[in-house]
MINU-929927 format. One record per residue (C-alpha): residue number from 1; residue in one letter; x, y, z. Coordinates in Angstrom, 3 decimals. Layout:
# residues N
PT,resi,resn,X,Y,Z
PT,NUM,a,X,Y,Z
...
//
This chain:
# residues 498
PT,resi,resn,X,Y,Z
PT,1,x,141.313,-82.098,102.878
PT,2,x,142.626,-85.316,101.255
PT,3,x,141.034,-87.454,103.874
PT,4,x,137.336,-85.827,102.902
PT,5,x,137.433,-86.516,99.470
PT,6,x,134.667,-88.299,99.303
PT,7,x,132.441,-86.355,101.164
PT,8,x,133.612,-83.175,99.820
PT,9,x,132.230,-84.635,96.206
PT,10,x,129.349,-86.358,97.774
PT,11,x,128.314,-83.035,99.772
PT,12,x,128.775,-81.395,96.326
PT,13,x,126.319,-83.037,95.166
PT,14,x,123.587,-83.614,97.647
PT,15,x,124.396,-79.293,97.439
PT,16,x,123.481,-79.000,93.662
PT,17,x,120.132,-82.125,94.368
PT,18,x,118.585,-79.444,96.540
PT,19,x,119.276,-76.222,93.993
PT,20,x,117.835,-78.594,91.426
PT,21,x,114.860,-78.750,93.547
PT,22,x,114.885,-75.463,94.612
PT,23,x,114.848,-74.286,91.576
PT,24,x,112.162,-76.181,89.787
PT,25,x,109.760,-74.768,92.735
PT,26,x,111.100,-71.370,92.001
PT,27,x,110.371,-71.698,87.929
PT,28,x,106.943,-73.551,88.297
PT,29,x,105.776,-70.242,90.100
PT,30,x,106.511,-68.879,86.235
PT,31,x,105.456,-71.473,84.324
PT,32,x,101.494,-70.450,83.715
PT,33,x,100.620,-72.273,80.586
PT,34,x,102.387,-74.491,78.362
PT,35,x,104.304,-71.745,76.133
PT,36,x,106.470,-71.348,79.513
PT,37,x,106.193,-75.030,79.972
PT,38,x,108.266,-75.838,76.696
PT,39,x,109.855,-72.784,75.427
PT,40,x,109.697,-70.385,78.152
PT,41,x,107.560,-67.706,77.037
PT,42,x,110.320,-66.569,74.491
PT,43,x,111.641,-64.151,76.845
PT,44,x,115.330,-65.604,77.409
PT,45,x,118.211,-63.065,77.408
PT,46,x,121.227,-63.562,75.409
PT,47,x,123.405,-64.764,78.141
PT,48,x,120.809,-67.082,79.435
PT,49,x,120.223,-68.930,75.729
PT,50,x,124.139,-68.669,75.041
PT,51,x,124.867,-70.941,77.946
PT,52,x,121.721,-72.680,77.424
PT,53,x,122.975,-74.079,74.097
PT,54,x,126.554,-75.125,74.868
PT,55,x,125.451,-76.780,77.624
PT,56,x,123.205,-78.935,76.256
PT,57,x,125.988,-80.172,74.178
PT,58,x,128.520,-81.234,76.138
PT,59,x,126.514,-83.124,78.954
PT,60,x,126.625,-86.732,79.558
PT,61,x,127.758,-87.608,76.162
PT,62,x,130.041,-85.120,76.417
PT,63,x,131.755,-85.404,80.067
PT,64,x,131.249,-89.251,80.609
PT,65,x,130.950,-90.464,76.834
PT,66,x,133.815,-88.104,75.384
PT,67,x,136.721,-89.075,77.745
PT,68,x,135.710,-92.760,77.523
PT,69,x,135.796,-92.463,73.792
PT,70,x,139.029,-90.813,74.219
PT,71,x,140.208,-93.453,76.161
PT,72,x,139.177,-96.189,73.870
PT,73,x,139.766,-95.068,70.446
PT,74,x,142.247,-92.391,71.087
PT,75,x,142.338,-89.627,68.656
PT,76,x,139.272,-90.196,66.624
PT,77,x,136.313,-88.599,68.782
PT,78,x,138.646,-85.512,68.470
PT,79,x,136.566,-85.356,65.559
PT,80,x,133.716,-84.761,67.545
PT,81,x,134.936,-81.849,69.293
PT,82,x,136.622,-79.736,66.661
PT,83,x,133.651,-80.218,64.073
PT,84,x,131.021,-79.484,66.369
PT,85,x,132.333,-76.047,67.139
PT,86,x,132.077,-75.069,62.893
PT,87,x,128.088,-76.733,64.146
PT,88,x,127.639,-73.835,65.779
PT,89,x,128.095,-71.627,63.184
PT,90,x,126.181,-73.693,60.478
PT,91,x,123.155,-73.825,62.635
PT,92,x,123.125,-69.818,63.647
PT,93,x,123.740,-69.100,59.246
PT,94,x,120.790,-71.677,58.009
PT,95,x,118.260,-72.050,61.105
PT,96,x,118.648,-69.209,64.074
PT,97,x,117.124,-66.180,62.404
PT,98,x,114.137,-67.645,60.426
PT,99,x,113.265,-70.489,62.982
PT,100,x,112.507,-67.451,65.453
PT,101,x,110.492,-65.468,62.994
PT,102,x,108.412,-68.444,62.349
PT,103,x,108.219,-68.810,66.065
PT,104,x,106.879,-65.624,66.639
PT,105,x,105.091,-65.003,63.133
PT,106,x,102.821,-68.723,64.336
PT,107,x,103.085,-68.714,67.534
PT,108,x,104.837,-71.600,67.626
PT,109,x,105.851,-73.660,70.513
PT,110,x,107.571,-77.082,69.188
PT,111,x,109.639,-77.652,66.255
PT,112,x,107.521,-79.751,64.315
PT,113,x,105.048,-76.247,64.393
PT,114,x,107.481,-74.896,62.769
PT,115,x,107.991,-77.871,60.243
PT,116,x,104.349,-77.835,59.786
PT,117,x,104.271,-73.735,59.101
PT,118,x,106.966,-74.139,56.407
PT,119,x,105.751,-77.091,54.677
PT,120,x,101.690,-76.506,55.323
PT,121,x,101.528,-80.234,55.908
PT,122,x,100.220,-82.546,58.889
PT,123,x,102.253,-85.459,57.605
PT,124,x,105.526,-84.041,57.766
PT,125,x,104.480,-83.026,61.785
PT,126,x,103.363,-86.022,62.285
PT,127,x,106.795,-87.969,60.808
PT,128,x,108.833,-84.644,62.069
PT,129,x,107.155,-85.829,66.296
PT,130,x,107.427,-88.973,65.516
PT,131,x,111.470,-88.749,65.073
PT,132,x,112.379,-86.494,68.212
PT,133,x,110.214,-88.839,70.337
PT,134,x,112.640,-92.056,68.404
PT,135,x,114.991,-89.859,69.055
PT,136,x,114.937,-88.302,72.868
PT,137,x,114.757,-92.312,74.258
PT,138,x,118.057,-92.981,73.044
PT,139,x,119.575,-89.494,73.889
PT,140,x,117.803,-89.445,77.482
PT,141,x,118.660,-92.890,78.286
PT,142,x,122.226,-91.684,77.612
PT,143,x,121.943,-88.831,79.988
PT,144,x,119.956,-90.968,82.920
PT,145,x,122.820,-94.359,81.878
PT,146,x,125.897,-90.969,82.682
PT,147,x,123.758,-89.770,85.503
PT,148,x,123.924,-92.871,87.172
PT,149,x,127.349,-94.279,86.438
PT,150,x,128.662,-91.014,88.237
PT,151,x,126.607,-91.460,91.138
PT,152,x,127.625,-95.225,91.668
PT,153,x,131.434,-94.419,91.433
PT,154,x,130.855,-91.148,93.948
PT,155,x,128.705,-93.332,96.321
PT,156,x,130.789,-96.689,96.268
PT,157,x,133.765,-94.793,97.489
PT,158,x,132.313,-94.376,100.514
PT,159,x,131.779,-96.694,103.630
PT,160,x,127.701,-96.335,104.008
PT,161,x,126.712,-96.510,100.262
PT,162,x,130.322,-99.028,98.907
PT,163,x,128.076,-101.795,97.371
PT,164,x,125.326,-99.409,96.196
PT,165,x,124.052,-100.860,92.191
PT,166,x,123.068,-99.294,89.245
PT,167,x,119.374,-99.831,89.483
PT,168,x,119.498,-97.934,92.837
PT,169,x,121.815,-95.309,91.251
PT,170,x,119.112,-94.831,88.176
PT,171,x,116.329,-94.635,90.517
PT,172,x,117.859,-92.163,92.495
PT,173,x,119.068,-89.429,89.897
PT,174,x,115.772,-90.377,88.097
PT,175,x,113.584,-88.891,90.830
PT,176,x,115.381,-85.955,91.533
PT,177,x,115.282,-85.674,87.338
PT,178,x,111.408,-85.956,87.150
PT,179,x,110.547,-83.937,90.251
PT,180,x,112.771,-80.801,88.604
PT,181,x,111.886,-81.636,85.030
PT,182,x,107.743,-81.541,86.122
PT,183,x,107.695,-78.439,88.381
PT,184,x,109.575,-75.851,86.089
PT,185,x,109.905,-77.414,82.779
PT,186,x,112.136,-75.619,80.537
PT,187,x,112.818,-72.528,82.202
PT,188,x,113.928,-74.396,85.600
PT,189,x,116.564,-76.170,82.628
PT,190,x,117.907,-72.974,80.826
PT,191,x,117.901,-71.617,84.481
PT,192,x,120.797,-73.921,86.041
PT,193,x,122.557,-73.762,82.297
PT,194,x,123.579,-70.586,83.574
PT,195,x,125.672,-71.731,86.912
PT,196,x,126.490,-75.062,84.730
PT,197,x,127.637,-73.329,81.948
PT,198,x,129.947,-70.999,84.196
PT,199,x,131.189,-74.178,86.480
PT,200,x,132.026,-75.558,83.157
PT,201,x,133.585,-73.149,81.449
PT,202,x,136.185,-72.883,84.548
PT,203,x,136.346,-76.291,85.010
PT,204,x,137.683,-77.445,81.635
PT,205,x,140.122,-74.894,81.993
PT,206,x,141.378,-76.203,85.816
PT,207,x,140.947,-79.809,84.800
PT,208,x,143.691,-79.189,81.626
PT,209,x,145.636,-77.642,84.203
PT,210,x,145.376,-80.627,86.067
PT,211,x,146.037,-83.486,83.432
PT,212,x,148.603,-81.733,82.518
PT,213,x,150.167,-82.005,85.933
PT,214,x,149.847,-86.046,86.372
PT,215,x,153.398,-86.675,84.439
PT,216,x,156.073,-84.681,84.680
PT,217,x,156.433,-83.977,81.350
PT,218,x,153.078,-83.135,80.857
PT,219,x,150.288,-83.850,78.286
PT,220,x,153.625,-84.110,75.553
PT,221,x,154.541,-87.387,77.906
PT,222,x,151.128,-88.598,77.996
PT,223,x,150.523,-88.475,74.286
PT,224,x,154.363,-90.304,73.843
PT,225,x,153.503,-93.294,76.535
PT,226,x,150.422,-94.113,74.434
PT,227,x,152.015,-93.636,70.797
PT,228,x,154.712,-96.173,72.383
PT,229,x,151.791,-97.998,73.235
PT,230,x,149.573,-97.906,70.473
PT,231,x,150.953,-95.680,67.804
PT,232,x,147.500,-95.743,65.691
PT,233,x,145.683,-94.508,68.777
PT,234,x,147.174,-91.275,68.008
PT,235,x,147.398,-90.684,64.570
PT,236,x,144.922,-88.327,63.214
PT,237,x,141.742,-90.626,62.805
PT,238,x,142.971,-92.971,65.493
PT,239,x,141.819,-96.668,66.120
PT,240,x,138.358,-95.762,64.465
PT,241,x,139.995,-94.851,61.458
PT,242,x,139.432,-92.235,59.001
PT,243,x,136.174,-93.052,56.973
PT,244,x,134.782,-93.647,61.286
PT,245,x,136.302,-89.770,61.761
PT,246,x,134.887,-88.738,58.569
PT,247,x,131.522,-89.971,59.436
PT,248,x,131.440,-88.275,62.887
PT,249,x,132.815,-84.781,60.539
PT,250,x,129.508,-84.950,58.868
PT,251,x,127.351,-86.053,61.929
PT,252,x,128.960,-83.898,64.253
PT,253,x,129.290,-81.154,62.322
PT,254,x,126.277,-80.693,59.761
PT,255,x,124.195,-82.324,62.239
PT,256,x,124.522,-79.963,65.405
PT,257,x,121.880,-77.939,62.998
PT,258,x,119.761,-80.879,63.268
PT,259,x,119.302,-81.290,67.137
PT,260,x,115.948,-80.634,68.340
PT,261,x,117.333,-79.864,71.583
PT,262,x,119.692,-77.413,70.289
PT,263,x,117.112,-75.511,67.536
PT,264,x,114.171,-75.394,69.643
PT,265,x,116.472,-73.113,72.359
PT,266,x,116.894,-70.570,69.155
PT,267,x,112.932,-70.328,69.565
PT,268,x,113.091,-68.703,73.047
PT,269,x,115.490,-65.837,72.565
PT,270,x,113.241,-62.215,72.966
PT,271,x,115.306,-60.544,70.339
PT,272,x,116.853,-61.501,66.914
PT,273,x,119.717,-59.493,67.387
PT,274,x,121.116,-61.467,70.185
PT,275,x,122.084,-64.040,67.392
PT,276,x,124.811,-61.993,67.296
PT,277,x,126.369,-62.070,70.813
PT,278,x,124.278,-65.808,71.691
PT,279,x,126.637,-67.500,68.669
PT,280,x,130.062,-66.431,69.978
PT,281,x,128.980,-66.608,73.688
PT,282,x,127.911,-70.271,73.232
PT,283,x,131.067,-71.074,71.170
PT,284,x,133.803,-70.088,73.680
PT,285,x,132.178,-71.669,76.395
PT,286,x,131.467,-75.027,73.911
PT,287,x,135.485,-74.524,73.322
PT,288,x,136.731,-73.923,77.315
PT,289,x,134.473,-76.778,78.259
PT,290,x,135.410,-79.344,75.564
PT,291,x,139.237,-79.339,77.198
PT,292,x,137.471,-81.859,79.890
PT,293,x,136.808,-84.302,77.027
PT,294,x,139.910,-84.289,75.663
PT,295,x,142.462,-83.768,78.399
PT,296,x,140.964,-86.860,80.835
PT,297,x,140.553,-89.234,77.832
PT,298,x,144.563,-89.149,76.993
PT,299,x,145.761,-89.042,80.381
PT,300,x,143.872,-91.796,81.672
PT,301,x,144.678,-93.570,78.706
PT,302,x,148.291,-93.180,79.462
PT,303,x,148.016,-93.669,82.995
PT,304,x,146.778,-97.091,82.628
PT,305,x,149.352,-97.818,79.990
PT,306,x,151.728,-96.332,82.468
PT,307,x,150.877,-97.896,85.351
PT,308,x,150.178,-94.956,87.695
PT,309,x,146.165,-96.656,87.709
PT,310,x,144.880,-100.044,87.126
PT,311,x,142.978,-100.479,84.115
PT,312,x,139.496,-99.278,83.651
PT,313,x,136.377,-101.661,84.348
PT,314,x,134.891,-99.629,81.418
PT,315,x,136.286,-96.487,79.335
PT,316,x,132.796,-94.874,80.816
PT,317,x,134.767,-94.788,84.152
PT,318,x,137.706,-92.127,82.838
PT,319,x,136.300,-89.263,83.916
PT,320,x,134.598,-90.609,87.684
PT,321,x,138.088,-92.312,88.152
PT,322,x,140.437,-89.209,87.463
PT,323,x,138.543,-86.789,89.238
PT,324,x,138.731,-89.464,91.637
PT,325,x,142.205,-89.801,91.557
PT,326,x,144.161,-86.910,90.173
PT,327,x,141.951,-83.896,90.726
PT,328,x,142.077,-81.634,94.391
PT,329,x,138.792,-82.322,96.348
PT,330,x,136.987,-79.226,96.321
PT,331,x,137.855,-79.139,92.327
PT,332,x,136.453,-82.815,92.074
PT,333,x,133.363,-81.962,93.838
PT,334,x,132.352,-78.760,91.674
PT,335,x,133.140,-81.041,88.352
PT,336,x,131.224,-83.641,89.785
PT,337,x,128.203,-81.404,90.529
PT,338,x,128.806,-79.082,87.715
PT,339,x,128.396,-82.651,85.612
PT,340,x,125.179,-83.642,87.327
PT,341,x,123.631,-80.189,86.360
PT,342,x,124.443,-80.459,82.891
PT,343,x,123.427,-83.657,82.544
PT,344,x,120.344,-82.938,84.290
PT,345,x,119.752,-79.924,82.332
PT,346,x,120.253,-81.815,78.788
PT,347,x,117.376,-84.365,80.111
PT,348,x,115.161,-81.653,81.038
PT,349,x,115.321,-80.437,77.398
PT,350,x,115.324,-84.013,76.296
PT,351,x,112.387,-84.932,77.934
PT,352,x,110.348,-81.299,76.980
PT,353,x,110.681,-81.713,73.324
PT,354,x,109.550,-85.472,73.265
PT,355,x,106.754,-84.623,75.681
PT,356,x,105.567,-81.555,73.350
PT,357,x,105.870,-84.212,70.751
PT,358,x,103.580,-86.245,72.021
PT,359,x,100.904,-84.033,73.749
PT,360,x,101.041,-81.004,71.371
PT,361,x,102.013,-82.113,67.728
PT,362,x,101.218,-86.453,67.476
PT,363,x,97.397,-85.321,68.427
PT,364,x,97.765,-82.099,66.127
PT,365,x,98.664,-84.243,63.195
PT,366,x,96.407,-86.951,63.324
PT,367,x,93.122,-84.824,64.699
PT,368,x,93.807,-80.746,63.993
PT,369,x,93.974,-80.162,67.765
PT,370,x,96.454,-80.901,71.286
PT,371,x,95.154,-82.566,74.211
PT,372,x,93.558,-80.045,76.482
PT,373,x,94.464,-78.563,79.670
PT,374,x,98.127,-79.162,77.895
PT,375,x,99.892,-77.501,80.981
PT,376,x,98.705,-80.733,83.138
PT,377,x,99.154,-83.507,80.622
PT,378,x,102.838,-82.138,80.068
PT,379,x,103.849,-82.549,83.729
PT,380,x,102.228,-86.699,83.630
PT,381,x,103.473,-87.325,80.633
PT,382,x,107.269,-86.367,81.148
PT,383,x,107.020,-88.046,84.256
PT,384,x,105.920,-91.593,81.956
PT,385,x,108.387,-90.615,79.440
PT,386,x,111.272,-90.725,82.065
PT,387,x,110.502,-93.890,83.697
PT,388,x,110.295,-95.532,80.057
PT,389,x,113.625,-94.157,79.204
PT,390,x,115.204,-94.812,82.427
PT,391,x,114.079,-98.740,81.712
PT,392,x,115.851,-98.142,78.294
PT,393,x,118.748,-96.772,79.598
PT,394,x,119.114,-100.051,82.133
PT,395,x,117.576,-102.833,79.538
PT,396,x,120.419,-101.621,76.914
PT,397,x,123.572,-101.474,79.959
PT,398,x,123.072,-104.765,80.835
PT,399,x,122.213,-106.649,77.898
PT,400,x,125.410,-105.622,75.841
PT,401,x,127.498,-103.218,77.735
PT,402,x,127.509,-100.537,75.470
PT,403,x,129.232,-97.317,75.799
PT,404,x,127.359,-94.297,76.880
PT,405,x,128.797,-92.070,74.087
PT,406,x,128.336,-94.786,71.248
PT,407,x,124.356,-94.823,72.410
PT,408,x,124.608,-91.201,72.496
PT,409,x,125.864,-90.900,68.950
PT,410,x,123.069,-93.255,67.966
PT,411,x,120.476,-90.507,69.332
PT,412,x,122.272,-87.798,67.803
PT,413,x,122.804,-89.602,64.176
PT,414,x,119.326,-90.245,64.361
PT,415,x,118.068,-86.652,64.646
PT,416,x,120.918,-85.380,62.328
PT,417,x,119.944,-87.477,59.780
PT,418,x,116.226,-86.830,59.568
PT,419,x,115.999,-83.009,60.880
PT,420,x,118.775,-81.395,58.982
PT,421,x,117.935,-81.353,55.302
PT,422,x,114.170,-80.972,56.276
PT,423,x,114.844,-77.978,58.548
PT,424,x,117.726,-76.588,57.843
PT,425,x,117.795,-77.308,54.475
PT,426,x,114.363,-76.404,54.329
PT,427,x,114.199,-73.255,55.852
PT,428,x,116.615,-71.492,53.232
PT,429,x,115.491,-73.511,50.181
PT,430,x,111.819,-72.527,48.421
PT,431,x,111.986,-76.102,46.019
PT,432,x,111.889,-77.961,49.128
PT,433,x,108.802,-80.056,49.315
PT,434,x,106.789,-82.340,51.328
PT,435,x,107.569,-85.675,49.456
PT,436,x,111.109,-84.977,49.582
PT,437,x,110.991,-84.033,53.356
PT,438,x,108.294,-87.494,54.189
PT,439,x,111.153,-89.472,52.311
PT,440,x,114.384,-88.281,54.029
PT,441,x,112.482,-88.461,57.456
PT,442,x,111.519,-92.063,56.329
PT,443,x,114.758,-93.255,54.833
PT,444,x,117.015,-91.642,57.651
PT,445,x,114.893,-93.637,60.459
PT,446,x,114.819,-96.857,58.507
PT,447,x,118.848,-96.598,58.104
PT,448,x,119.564,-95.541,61.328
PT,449,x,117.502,-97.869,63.062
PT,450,x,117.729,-101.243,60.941
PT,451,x,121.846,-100.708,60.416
PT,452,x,121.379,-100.115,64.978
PT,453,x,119.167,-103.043,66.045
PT,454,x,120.025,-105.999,63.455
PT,455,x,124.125,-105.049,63.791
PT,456,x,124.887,-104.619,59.812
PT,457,x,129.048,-103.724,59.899
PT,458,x,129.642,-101.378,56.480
PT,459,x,132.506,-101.666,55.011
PT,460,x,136.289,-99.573,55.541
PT,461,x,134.411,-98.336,58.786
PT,462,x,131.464,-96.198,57.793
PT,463,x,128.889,-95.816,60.143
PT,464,x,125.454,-95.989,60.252
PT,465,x,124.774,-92.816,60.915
PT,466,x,127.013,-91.827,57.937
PT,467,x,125.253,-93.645,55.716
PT,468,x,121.681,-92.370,57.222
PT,469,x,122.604,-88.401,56.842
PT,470,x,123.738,-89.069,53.114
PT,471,x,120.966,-91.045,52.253
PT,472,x,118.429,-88.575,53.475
PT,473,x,120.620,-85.658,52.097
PT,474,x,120.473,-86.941,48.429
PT,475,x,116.784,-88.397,48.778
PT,476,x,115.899,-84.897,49.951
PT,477,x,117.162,-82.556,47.672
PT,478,x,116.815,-85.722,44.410
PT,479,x,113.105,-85.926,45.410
PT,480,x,112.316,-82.537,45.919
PT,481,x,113.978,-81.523,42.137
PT,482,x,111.238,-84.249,40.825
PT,483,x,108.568,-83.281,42.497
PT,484,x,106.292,-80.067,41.456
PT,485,x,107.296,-77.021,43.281
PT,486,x,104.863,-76.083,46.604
PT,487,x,103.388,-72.998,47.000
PT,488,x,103.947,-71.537,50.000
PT,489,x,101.534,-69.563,52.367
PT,490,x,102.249,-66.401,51.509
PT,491,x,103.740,-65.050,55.168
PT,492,x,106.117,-67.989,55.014
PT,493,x,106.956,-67.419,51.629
PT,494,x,107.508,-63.511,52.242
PT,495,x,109.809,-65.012,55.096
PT,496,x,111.980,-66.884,53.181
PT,497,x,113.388,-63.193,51.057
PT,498,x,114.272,-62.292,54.711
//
């Protein structure tokens, strides 16, 4: 079986190509008008939105951009894991229950409806769209960049496709992307969440088993070759240090409630009461699944210190290489295809909520109406909004190398910092108001964006996105205090005793 490596992981994914396309044939047979389109009708089933939402958490930031992290700066995107699972919880408490009931009480189909119900203003749409599409092209180029630095290690394995390039890589996983993403929209995503989310789930679990199985004395020997190595890599906030793990505490952690991605899957559930099986459904799996983050990112660390593999072109290539490497075919090949799907799966919902941004709310906000015959305009548009990200994705790789989680956690800073205090902040706090929500939008995209593009370094290791979510915090809640109280329509405001 040895000798077939390659083509056991290669057929595993040419396998899981055709069930992507098979499937989005299968959901555009259900997808009738653009309520199906974007949030699937909201008929999902527990189960179905459970898996739905942990998936889209851990996908190619979390299974290419988490053990490269790992890898890099040791210890310190441990933050990231642990912290995001308390996410979970925050977001169910403040947004799950009355995000639905708005849903269903406006009919509702994007978030910024919602933002736009609660707040009775086209401004704070219009800023509230404008954000998640800002948003999605750094996220989604981080999902196509994962996509396609998978593929290229799979493919240049083998004899046919050994000097295959990026650009070919992107194109390919980009087409297969767009075709699925176009024909079922988001219930051809939530659909392969469920075999993704169950691959995963198993996965983590076999790949610790695994790692744990390179050196003899286990992950307790991995851990000591790298504190031999680099003893700082290991403490508790490693190389990052601890106002970088702080930072990613409050991003990670307060900011899972911010994710449009995330939120937007609360909409679809058919009954309120599966909040209460959909929370700790999505958090086990979340938990099982993480172990691939963590377990690859210290033992390829300390393989490399160790020897046992040469050192890593870039700490992107952790995973591709120890699946590669370390992991028994068939095992490699369901990871490997288990990735694609969730990565696939994150950039369907990716590329829904930026297109509903810019078909459905962008026109609604600026003229009181969508563009008609929204069904067809959905299906061109994501197709426009893929190739522009996928150009993104590419333009940013090769001009400065940088990592796929560190562009990730730009994306998700960015929508942490301006959708949190406005939504979920919002939702459960009457004295909320539309100047304070316009300026913590404003201020949170100025931050995040200025501190990204022009390189500003704060000091004792804070990060930008840090700086963004407290800025926008205070400026939210300070402005709102100031500002005369709204009045609320009076279904929203009879919503908000609920």
């Amino acid at each position: 079986m040895e000798a077939y490596r390659q083509e056991i992981i290669v057929g595993a994914i040419v396998v899981y190509m055709l069930f992507c396309i098979a499937t989005g044939l299968w959901a555009m047979r259900r997808t009738h008008n653009s309520s199906d389109f974007f949030i699937a009708g909201r008929h999902l089933g527990p189960i179905v939105v459970a898996l739905a939402l942990f998936s889209s958490t851990l996908s190619g930031f979390g299974f290419v951009g988490g053990p490269g992290l790992v890898y890099s700066i040791g210890v310190s995107s441990f933050w990231m894991v642990v912290i995001s699972s308390t996410g979970y919880a925050l977001g169910f408490f403040l947004v799950a229950k009355r995000i639905r009931m708005i849903a269903e009480l406006r009919d509702c189909i994007s978030l910024p409806d919602v933002v736009e119900a609660r707040y009775d203003s086209k401004l704070v749409r219009l800023l509230m769209a404008i954000t998640i599409v800002l948003g999605v092209m750094g996220y989604l180029a981080t999902q196509i960049l994962a996509m396609a630095v998978v593929m290229q290690a799979i493919l240049s394995g083998t004899e046919t496709f050994a000097d295959i390039g990026l650009v070919t890589c992107v194109v390919l996983s980009s087409a297969v992307l767009i075709f699925y993403c176009v024909t079922g929209g988001i219930i051809a995503s939530v659909y392969t969440d469920v075999v993704q989310g169950a691959i995963m789930m198993i996965a983590g679990t076999l790949i610790l088993v695994t790692a744990m199985s390179v050196f003899d004395g286990g992950m307790q020997e991995a851990t000591s070759v790298i504190l031999e190595n680099d003893a700082e890599a290991i403490m508790p906030y490693g190389a990052a240090g601890i106002m970088a793990s702080l930072g990613w505490f409050f991003v990670f952690g307060l900011g899972l409630a911010g994710q449009p991605h995330l939120i937007t899957k609360m909409m679809m559930n058919r009954d309120m009461r599966d909040n209460r099986s959909i929370l700790p459904m999505s958090l086990f799996g979340y938990v099982m699944a993480a172990l691939l983050w963590i377990s690859i990112g210290i033992v390829m660390r300390a393989a490399v210190i160790d020897g046992v593999v040469p050192p890593l072109d870039q700490p992107d290539d952790a995973a591709s290489v120890f699946l590669s490497v370390f992991a028994n075919p068939l095992l490699a090949g369901v990871v490997f295809a288990g990735l694609f799907a969730a990565i696939m799966s994150t950039s369907d919902a990716f590329l829904n909520i930026g297109t509903a941004a810019i078909i459905h709310d962008i026109p609604r906000a600026v003229r009181g109406q969508s563009v008609r015959n929204e069904l067809f305009w959905a299906r061109v548009v994501t197709v426009l909004l893929a190739i522009v990200a996928a150009s993104f994705a590419l333009y940013s790789h090769f001009r400065d190398a940088t990592l796929v989680a560190i562009l990730g956690a730009f994306g998700w800073g960015t929508f942490a910092a301006s959708i949190f205090p406005v939504v979920a902040i919002g939702l459960n706090w009457r004295g909320a108001t539309v100047a304070g929500a316009v300026t913590a939008i404003v201020a949170a995209l100025l931050i995040n964006f200025v501190s990204q593009l022009a390189g500003i370094v704060f000091p004792y290791g804070i990060s930008g996105q840090l700086v963004a979510f407290a800025a926008s915090m205070v400026l939210f809640i300070g402005v709102s205090l100031v500002t005369s109280p709204p009045k609320l329509p009076r279904d929203i405001d009879a919503l908000m005793d609920i």
